[in-house]
C-alpha positions as CSV (number, residue, x, y, z in Angstrom):
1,X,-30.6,88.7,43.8
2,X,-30.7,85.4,46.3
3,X,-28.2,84.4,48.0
4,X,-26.3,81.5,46.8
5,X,-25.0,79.5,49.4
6,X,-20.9,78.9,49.0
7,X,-19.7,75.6,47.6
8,X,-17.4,74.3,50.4
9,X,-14.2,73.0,48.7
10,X,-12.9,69.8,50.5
11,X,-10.0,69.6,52.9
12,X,-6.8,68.3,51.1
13,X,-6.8,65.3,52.9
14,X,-10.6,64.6,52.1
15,X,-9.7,65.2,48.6
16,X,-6.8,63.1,48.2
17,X,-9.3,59.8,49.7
18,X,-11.8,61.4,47.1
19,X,-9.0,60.8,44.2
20,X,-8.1,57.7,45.8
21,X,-11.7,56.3,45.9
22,X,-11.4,57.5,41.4
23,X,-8.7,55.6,41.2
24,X,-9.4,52.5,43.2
25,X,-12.7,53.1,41.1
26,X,-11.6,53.1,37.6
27,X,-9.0,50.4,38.6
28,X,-11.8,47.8,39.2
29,X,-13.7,48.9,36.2
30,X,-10.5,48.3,33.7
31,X,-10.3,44.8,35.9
32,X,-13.9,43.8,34.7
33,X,-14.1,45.3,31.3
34,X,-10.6,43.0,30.9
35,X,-12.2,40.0,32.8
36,X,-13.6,38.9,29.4
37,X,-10.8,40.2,27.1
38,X,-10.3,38.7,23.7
39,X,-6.6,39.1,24.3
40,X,-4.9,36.6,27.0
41,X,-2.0,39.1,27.9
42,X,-4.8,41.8,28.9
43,X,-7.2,39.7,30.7
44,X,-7.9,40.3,34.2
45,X,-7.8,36.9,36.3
46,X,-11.2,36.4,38.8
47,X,-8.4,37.2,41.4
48,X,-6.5,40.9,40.3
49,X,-10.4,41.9,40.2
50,X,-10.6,40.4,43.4
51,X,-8.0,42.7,44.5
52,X,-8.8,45.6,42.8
53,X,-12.6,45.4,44.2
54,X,-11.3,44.6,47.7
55,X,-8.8,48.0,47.4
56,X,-12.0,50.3,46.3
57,X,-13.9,49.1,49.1
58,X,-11.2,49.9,51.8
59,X,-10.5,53.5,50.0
60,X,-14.6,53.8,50.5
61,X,-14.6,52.9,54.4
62,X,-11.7,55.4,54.3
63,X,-13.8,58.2,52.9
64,X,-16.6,57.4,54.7
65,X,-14.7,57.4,58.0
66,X,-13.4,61.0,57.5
67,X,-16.9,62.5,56.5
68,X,-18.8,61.0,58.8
């Protein structure tokens, strides 16, 4: 039988910017799927996606400076 090589679980503090970059990640989508909501109250203004784009990017240069 091969050897299968062992899956490497992440450090806890690479998996907590892992979840972060999830959450940052489904934040901006529910910010553009609401951008062009057929409800006012739920709509997203250009700026909340704005911010909510600008916070997934950070949590990504944050990920990407602990792996790399």
């Amino acid at each position: 039988m091969p050897h299968l090589p062992e899956s490497r679980e992440p450090s806890p503090a690479t998996q907590e910017l892992i979840d972060e970059v999830v959450l940052r990640f489904d934040a901006y989508a529910r910010a553009r799927a609401a951008r062009d909501s057929l409800f006012p109250t739920v709509r997203a203004t250009p700026r909340q996606e704005q911010q909510a784009f600008d916070a997934l990017q950070a949590a990504v240069v944050r990920l990407r400076g602990r792996l790399g």
